[in-house]
Every structure is written in C-alpha cells, then in structure tokens.
C-alpha positions in Angstrom: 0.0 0.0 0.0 1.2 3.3 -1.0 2.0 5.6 2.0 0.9 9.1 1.9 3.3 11.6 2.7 2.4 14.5 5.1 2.1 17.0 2.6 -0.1 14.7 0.3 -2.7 14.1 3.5 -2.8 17.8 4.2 -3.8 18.7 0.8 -6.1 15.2 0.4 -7.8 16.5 3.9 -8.1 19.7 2.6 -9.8 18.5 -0.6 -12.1 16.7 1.8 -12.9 19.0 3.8 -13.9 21.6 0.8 -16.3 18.7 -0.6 -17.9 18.4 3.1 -18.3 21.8 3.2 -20.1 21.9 -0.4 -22.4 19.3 0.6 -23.0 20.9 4.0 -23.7 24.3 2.0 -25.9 22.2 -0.5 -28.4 20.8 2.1 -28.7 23.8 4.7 -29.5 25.6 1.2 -32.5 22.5 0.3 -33.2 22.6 3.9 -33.9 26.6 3.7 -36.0 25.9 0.9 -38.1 22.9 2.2 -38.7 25.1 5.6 -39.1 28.5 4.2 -41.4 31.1 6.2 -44.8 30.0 4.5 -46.1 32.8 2.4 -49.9 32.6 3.3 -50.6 36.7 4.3 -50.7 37.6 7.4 -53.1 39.8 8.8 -52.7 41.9 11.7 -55.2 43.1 13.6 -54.6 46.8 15.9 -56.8 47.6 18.5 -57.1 49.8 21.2 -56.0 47.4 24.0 -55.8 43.7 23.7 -55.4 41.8 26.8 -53.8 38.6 26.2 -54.6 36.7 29.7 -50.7 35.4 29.4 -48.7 37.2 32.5 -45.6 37.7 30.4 -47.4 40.2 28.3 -50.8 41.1 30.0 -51.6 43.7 27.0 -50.8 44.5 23.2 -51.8 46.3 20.5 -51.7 44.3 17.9 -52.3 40.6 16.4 -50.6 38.7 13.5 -52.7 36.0 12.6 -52.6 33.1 9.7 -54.0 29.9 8.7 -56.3 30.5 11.7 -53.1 30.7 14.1 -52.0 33.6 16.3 -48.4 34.5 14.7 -47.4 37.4 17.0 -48.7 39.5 19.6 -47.5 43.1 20.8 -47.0 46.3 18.7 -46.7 47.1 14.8 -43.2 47.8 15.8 -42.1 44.7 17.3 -43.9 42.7 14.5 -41.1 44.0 12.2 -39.3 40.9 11.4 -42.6 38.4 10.2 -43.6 41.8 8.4 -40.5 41.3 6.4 -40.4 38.0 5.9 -44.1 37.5 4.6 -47.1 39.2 2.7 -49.2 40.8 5.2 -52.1 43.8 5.5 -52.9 46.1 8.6 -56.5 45.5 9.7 -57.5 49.1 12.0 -60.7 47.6 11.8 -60.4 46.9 16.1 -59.0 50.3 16.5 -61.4 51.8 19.0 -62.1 48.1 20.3 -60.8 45.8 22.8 -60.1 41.9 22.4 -60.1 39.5 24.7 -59.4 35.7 24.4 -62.1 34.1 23.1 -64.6 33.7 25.8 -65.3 29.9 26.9 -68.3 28.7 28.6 -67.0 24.9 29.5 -70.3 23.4 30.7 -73.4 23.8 28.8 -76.3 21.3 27.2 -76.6 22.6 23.7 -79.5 19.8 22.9 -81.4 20.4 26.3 -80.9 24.3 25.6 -82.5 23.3 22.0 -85.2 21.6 23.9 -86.2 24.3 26.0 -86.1 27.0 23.6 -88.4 24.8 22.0 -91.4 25.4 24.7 -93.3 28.3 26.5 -91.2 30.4 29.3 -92.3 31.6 32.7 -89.9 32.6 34.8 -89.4 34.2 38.0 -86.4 36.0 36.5 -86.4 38.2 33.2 -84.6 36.6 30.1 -84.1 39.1 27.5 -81.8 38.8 24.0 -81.2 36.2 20.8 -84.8 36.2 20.8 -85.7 35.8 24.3 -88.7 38.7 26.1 -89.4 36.9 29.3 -91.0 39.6 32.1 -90.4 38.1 35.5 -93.8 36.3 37.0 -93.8 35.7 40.2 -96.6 34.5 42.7 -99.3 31.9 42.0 -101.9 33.7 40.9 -99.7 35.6 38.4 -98.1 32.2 37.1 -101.4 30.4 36.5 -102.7 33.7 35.3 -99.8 33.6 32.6 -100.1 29.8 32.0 -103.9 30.1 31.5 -103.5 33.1 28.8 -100.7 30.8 27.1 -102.8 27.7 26.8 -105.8 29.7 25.5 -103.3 31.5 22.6 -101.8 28.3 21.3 -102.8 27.7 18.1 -101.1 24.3 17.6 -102.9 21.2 17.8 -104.8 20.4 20.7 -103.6 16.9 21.3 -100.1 18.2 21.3 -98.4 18.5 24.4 -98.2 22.4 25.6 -95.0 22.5 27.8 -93.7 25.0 29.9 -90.3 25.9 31.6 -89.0 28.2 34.5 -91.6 26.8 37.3 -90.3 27.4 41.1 -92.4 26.3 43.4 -90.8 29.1 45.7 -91.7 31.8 44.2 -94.6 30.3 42.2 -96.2 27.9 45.0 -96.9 24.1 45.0 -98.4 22.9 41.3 -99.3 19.1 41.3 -100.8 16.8 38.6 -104.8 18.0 40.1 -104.8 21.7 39.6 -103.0 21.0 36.1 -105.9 18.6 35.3 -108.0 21.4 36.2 -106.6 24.0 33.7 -106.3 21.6 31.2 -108.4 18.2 31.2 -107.7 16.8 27.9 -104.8 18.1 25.9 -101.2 17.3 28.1 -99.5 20.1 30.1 -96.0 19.7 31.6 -94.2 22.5 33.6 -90.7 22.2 33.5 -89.1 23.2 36.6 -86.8 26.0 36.5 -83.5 23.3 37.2 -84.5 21.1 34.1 -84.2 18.1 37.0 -88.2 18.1 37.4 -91.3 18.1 35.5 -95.4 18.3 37.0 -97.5 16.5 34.8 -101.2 16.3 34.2 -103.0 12.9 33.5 -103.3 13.5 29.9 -99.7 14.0 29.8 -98.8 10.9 31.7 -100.6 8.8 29.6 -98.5 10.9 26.5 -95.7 10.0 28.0 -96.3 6.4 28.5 -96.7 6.1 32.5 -100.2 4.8 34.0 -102.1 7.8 36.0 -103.5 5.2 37.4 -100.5 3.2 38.6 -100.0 2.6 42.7 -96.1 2.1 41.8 -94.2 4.9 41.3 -90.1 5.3 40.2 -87.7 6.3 42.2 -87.7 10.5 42.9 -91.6 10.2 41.8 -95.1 10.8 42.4 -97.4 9.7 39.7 -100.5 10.4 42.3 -98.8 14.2 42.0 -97.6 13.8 38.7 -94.1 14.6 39.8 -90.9 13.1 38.6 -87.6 14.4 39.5 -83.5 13.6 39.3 -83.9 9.7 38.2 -87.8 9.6 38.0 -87.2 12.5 35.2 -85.1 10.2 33.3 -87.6 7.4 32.8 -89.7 10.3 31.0 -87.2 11.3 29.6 -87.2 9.8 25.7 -90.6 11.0 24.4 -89.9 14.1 26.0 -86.5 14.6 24.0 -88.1 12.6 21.0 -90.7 15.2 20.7 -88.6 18.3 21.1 -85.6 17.5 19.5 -87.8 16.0 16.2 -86.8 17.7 12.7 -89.4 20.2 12.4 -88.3 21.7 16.6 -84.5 20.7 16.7 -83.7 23.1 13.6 -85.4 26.3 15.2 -84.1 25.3 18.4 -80.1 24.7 17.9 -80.6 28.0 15.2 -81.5 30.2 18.4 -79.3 28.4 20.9 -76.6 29.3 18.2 -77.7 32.8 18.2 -77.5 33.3 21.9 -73.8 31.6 22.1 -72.8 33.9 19.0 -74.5 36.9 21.1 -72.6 36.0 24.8 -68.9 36.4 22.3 -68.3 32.1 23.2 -65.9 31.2 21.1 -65.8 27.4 22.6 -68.2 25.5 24.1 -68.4 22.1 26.3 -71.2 19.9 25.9 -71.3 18.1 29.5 -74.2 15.9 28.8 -73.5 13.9 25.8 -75.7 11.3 26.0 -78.6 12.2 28.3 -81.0 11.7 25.4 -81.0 9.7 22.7 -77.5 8.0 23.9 -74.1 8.5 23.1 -73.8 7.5 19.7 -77.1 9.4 19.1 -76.7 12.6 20.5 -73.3 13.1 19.0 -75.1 12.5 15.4 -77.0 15.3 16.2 -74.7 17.5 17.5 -72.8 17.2 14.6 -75.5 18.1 12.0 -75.5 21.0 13.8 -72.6 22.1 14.5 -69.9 20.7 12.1 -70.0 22.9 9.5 -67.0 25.3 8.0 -69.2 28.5 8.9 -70.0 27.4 12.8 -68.8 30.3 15.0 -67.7 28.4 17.6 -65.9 24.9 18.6 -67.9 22.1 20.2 -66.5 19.7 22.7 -68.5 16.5 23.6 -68.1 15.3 27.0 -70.0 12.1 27.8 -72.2 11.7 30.5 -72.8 7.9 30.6 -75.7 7.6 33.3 -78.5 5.8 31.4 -75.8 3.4 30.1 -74.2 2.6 34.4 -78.2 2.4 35.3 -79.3 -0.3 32.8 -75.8 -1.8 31.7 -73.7 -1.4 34.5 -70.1 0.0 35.1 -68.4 -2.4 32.5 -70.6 -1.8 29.6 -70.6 2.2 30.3 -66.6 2.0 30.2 -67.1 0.4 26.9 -69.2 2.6 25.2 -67.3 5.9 26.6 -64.0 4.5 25.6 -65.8 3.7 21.7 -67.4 7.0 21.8 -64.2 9.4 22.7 -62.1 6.9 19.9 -64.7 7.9 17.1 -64.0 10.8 14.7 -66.5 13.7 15.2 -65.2 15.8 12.3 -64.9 19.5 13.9 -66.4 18.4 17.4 -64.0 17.1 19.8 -64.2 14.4 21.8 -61.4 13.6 24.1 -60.8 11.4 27.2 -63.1 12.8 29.3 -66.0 11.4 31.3 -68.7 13.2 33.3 -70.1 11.7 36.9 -73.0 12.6 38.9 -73.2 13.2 42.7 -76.0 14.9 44.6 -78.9 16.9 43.1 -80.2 19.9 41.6 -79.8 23.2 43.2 -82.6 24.8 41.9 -84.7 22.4 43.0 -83.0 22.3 46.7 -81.8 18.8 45.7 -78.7 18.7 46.6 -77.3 16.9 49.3 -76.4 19.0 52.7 -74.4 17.9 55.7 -76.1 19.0 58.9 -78.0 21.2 60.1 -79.6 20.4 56.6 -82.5 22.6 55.0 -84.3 24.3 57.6 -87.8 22.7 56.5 -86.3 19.5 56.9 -86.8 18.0 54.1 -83.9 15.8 52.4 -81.5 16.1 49.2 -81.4 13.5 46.5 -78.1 11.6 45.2 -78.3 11.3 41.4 -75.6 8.4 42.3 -74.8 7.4 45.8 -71.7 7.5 47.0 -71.2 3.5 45.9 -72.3 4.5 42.7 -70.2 6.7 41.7 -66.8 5.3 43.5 -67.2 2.5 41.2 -67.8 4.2 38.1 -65.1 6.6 39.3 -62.8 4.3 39.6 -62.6 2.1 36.5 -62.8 5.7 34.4 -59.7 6.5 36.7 -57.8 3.4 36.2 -58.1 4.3 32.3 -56.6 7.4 32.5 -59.5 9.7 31.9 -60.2 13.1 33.1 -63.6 12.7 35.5 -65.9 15.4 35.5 -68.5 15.4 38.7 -71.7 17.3 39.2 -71.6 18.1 42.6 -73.6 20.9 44.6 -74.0 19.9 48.0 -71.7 20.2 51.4 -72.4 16.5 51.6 -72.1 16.0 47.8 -68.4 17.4 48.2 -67.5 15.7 50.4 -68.4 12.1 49.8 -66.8 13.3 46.2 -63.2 14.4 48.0 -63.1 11.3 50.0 -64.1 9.1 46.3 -61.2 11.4 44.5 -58.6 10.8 48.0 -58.7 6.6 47.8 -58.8 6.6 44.1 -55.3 8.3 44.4 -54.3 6.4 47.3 -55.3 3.3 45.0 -53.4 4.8 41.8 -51.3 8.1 42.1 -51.9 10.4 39.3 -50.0 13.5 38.4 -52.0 16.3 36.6 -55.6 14.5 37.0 -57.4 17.6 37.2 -60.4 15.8 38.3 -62.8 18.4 38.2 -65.9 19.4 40.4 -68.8 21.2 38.7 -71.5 23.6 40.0 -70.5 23.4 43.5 -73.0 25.5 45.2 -72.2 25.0 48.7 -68.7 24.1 50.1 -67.3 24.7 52.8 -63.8 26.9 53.8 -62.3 23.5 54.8 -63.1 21.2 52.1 -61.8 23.8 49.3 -58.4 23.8 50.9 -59.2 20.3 51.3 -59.7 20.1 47.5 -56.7 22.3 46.7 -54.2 19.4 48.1 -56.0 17.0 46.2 -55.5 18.8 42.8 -58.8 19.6 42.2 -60.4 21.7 39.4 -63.4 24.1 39.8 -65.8 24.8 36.9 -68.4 26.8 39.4 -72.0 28.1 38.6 -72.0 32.1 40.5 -75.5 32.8 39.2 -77.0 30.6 42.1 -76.1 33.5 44.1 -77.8 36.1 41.7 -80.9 34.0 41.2 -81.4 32.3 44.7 -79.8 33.9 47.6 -82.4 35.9 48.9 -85.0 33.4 48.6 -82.7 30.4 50.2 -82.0 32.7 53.1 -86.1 32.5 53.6 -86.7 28.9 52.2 -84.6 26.6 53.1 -80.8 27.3 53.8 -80.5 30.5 56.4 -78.8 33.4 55.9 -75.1 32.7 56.6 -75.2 29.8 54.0 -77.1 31.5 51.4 -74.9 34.3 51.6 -72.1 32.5 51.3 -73.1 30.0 48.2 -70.7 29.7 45.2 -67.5 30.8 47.8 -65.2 31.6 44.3 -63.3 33.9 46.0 -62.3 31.3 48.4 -61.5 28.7 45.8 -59.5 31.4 44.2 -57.4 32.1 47.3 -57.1 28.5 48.0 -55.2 28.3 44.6 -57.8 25.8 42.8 -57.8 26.5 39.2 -61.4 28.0 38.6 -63.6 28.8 35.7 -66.9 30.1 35.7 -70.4 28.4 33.4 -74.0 28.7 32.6 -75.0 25.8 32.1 -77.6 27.4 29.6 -80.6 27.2 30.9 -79.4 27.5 34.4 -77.7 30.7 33.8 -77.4 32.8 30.5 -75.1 31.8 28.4 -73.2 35.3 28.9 -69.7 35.1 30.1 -69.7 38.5 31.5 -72.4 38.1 33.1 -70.9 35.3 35.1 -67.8 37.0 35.9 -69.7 40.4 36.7 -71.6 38.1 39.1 -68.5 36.8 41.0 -66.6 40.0 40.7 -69.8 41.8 42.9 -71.5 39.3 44.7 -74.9 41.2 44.4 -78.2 39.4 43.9 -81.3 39.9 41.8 -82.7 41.9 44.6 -80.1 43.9 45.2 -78.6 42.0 48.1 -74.6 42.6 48.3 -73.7 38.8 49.8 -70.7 37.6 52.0 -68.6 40.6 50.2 -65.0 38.8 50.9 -65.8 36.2 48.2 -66.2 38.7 45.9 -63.1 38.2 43.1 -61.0 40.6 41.1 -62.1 41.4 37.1 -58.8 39.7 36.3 -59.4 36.6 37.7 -62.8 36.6 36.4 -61.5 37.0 33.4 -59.3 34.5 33.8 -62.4 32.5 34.9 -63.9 32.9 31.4 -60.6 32.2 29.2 -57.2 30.4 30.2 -58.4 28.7 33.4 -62.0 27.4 31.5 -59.7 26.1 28.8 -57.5 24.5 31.7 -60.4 22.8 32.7 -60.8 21.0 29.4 -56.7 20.4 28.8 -56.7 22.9 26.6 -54.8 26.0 27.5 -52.4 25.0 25.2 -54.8 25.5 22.2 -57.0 28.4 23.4 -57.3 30.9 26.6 -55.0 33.6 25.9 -53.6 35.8 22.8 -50.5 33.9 22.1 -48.5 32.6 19.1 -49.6 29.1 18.1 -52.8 29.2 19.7 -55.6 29.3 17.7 -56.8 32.9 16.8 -60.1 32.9 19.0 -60.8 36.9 19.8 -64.1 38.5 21.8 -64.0 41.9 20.5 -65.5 44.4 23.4 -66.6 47.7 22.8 -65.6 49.0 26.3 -62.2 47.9 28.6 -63.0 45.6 31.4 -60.3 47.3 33.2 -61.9 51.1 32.5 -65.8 50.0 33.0 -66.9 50.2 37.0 -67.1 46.9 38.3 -70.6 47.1 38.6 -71.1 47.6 34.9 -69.4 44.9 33.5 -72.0 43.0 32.7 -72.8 45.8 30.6 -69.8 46.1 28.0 -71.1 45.9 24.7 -70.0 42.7 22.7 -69.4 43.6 19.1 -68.4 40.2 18.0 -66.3 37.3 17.8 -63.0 36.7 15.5 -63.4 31.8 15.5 -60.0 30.4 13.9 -59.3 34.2 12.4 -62.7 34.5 10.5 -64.4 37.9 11.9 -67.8 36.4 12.6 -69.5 39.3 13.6 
C-alpha cells in the first residue's frame, strides 16, 4: 500500500474537507428551501387594548394571525421581522375596540338548551336577547294567570303537548298533577321546573308519556299520584320528551337560536357536558354534529359524555365500553377527548342537593343522582383508564363524599395532573376547598345561584349565613384551585360577562350585596372565562389567551373591562367574535 506523505494528506484533507463543506452548504440551502417562512398573508389586527390573559405580556396592541393561528402578539413595531419575511395587511378595523381571548363557557347542554327554547317560558327571572322577552312572574296567581293566557293562545294542535319551563315552586307555589288537570283536562300540560331536573305533569300527559295515571307504583324520585318526577324519575320520561322536542321540524329552530344566543354572549368554545342524556351517546353526537360541524359554525364544540342511562341499565363495565368507543370515534370539527362526566347529589334549583347538617331548615332531604357507591365505582374504572372525570356536585355532603371518592382513588393509583374536576359546586365549605386544593382539584363553578337564589334560600330553606355565602369563588381562588366560571344554559345565560360580573360583585337579583369577601378581582374573572376554562378542558395549550400558536379565537368588546366600574361589567357591549381568524360578527 502506497504511504501518503504528510504533505499529500494535508492537501487530500483539505480536498475533503472543501467537498464536506459543499455538501454541508448544498443541504442547509435545500433545507432553507423545504422550511421557508410560508407565504400565506398575514393579517394583523390593531386595537385599542388587547389583553392577552398570558402574564408575560398582559396587554398589546396588535395581532398577526394566519392559517387561523396567532403568529405574533405586541406592537406594529415589534412585528417587524414576520412583516418582512411575509405578505401581510394592517386591519384598523379593532381600532377603537378591545379583544379578549375568546370567551369559553366549558359546561353547557346545547340539545337540552334546544329543547327548552323549544317550549313556552315563565320565569321568576327576566330573560331578554337572541330572541328571548321573558317579564319576570312571580306569585301563584300571576303564574297560572300567565299559563292560563298561554294555553288559551296556542294555536297548535290540541292533542299536542303544551310544555312549559321556568316553574319554582318558591316563588310560584306548589303545582301538582290535580290543579293541572283542572286547567287543562284533555290536551297534556308539563311544567318544566326551572332546574331542568323536574317536570309536574297532568294525567293527559302521563298517559302521553307512557306512565299509567292510574299506577300505585311509582319510580324512584316520583309521584305519579302528584304527577311529579324528579332527578332519576325525570329520566324514565325522559325519551318521548326529547323525541318530541328534539324532532326535525323543533331541533332546527331550536339549535338555530341556541346558536344565536352563544354567537350573542362572544363564546368562542363550548363544552357539551351531557352527551348522551337523550337519545345516547352514539345518538346525540349525530346530532350534534349536523348541527354544529359545519366550515361557517362560529364556535368549537367539545362532547363530553355523560354515561348515566348506560351505568343504570348496563352497568359500570358496559358504560366504560361505550365511553371509551365513543371518545375513539372521529366527530369531524367536534371534539371528543378522554373525558367522562359523573353525577353526585342533586339539583340546586330544585333544593336537591345533598347537605351535611344542620340540613334545610324545612327538613326535608336532598337526592343523590348516584350514591356515594355508585359513583366510586364508576369513578374508579374511568380513573384506572386514565380519563379526566368530571362530577356534578352541589352539596356540602355531595363534596364531600366526592373528596373522599377522588382521596382513595389516588391512594389506589397516584396520578400527576388528573385535574379531576368538580362542577357547579353550590355549597362548600372553607375547609373542604383547601381540602380540594391538596387534592389537585379543578373548579368549573356556577355564581348565578347567588344572583338567582340567595335571597329566597335565606327565607326557604338554607339561612342566611349559607345562602350568603353559596358559590364561595373567591375562596376557591385564594385556596389556589384552578377556577372557571359556566352557565350551564338554561341554568344561567349563556353570557360570560355576566358570570364574571356576578362573581366579581357578589350582588343578587334583589339587590342584596352577599358575603362581600368572596367577591373576586375582574382579572381573575376574566381569567375564569378564558385560560383557566380552557385549563379545565386540557386545553390551555390551544385556546385561553392571545398567544403565538394558539388558535386565533378573539371577543371583540366595545368597552375595557379594566376602565368600566365593576358594577357595569355585565354591561360592556360585545361587538363580535373573530373563530380560527374568521371575523364572525
């Protein structure tokens, strides 16, 4: 073998090292070219004051957004280099305006909302917008004054069923199947109580809904002697009642106003939390995507099921099943992750839920939509799957048999980042939120049971220290739980604002200013309403705030939440929403 001589493997090396650098040279240039700056325009949105929700940059001025994506957040000025590097306009369009995240409401019922838009409303309270002119009834007389005037304009067919919703039998007296068989002896009347969780009945409706007036054997949370059926009695009427509001010719009006009223509270993304509560699973997600998955829906749709028909008839087993087939199936624009939703105790607007003692002060008692054995065991086999479990809870008592479910699941099979997650949560007490804090817990709370029932719980049925002090969000807030804020639409308007200017005052519908040190700031309502109801869904890394890569979900206000009095939040105009970058105003 010839030897190379020093001078020969310098100048061989050097030939070698000029060809490596070629090739180097050669493949950063194909690399440059394969991961060029993509060329689709930017646009770029200016407004008076954007505020982002992220800490490290609380407020902007501008937006770059493409391909539905945020691309840059802060001034024209620091937006220099994309500006350069791609095609691009200046929209001044948000000049005078400010944007906020898009706004999130992460526990809604889009198909019962459909449902109930669907029939005739009397309510104590007064529901105005997307359609709605409610005046506030209250009183017996007045109610079956409005009832009668209803029934005697409705020109539909007689043997139809006329149903009602917003009856409260504490503001509008005690209703049974006699006095309904008395304003209405042949054609069936329903009132649907104001939680959704109840419904009177007269005997022509019975009979429409397939239950024998004259049956001595009621189901359970019945009275078919009354015509009342509440919290699992309501679900074994359930069917035909869904079946007949949710048919072709009601479902289209219906889900065409509910969208209205999302579009008008600036929702950007919604959380269905009772997929599954009426035709099933499978079934309700076919609806809900007729509806909703279409390129020019203003707003996302997540589908959470709520398997409780399936753990009733089926067992725990056969609910697992169909959850884990259901979250694995392709929903086109509607998402469906690994998520479940659990019931505890009963309704609050029905004084269902379930209170540790001293109890209600009329001494009656609370209803479990799943005792405590129930729901460990469904609980746990969601658990050992990985999922993220979602609990209706409203009660003292309902919180706490749900803490001490959540503590032996973990001491069963540790979890990091569960983020099992309570919802409502009317009453709790100081001790069980910090209670909740060490467990990791997540709040999604309701704050319009303070503005709706306050002052009539202090009177009926939970004194005035607890009434005061129902939905304590300033507490879970200085306990450190993440917390967002819902309506769960028709339980509270499906308005954002309203919900935070609710837990940022603390005042009732009567005027009543209640257990003031609960009261929270506007940022972390606001927070309440974006990043930390996005955290509640694992999704803070897609929406919540105004940052690059998120997806470009914008409420655009008329008037700065940080400028308007506290008390006039609930008052900032909303001119519209920007979904994925498309201005859907």
């Amino acid at each position: 073998m010839k030897h190379l001589r020093p001078h020969h493997l310098s100048r061989s090396l050097s030939l070698a090292l000029v060809v490596l650098l070629v090739g180097i040279s050669a493949s950063v240039r194909t690399t440059a070219a394969e991961n060029k700056t993509p060329s689709t325009p930017m646009r770029i949105y200016v407004a008076k004051r954007i505020i982002t929700m992220d800490a490290s940059q609380p407020f902007a001025t501008a937006v770059a957004v493409a391909d539905g994506r945020i691309v840059a957040v802060g001034d024209l000025a620091s937006m220099r280099g994309w500006m350069e590097a791609r095609p691009y306009e200046i929209d001044r369009g948000f000049a005078e305006k400010i944007l906020v995240p898009g706004l999130i409401d992460n526990h809604v019922h889009p198909l019962l909302a459909a449902m109930l838009l669907n029939t005739y409303w009397i309510s104590p309270h007064v529901w105005e917008g997307a359609g709605l002119d409610v005046p506030a009834t209250r009183g017996r007389e007045a109610y079956l004054t409005r009832l009668r005037e209803a029934l005697a304009r409705e020109s539909v067919p007689r043997e139809a069923p006329f149903i009602t919703w917003g009856y409260f039998e504490a503001w509008h007296g005690v209703i049974r199947r006699a006095e309904l068989d008395r304003l209405s002896p042949r054609r069936p009347l329903i009132l649907w109580q104001r939680s959704f969780h109840e419904i009177v009945a007269n005997t022509a409706a019975l009979r429409w809904l397939g239950v024998d007036p004259d049956s001595k054997v009621s189901p359970p949370d019945s009275d078919i002697a009354r015509g009342v059926f509440s919290e699992r009695g309501l679900l074994t009427v359930l069917k035909p009642l869904s079946a007949w509001l949710l048919s072709p010719e009601h479902l289209a009006k219906g889900i065409a106003r509910y969208e209205s009223i999302v579009r008008q509270g600036g929702v950007t993304t919604i959380a269905d939390m009772g997929v599954g509560g009426y035709f099933g699973l499978h079934e309700d997600a076919a609806v809900l995507r007729k509806a909703f998955d279409r390129p020019e829906a203003p707003f996302r749709v997540v589908l959470v099921p709520a398997p409780l028909s399936i753990l009733a008839s089926r067992g725990v087993p056969a609910a697992v099943e169909e959850v884990e087939r259901f979250v694995a199936t392709d929903y086109g624009r509607l998402r469906a992750a690994r998520h479940v939703k659990l019931l505890a105790d009963g309704a609050f607007f029905a004084q269902y839920m379930m209170m540790r003692p001293p109890g209600y002060t009329d001494g009656h008692q609370g209803k479990w939509l799943m005792p405590p054995e129930q729901l460990e065991a469904a609980a746990q086999d969601f658990w050992q799957r990985g999922f993220q479990i979602h609990v209706h809870v409203n009660g003292d008592a309902g919180v706490a048999a749900t803490l001490d479910i959540l503590e032996r699941l973990q001491n069963q099979k540790p979890r990091a980042d569960h983020r099992f997650t309570l919802h409502h949560v009317g009453f709790a007490t100081n001790d069980q939120l910090r209670r909740a804090s060490r467990q990791g817990v997540v709040i999604s709370a309701q704050p319009y049971y303070l503005w709706a029932l306050a002052d009539i719980y202090a009177l009926r049925g939970l004194g005035g220290d607890r009434a005061a002090e129902m939905a304590r969000i300033g507490a879970m807030i200085r306990n450190g739980i993440p917390t967002s804020l819902h309506s769960d639409f028709t339980m509270a308007p499906e308005a954002p604002l309203v919900l935070a200017w609710v837990a940022v005052n603390r005042v009732t519908s009567e005027g009543t200013l209640m257990a003031p040190e609960e009261r929270i700031s506007v940022t972390d309502a606001l927070r309440a309403i974006t990043i930390d109801a996005a955290f509640a869904l694992r999704m803070e890394d897609e929406i919540g705030s105004i940052v690059a890569g998120k997806s470009a979900d914008f409420t655009v206000l008329e008037q700065d939440p940080y400028e308007v009095a506290p008390m006039n939040l609930k008052d900032i105009p909303i001119w519209g929403t920007v979904y994925q970058g498309r201005v859907m105003d």
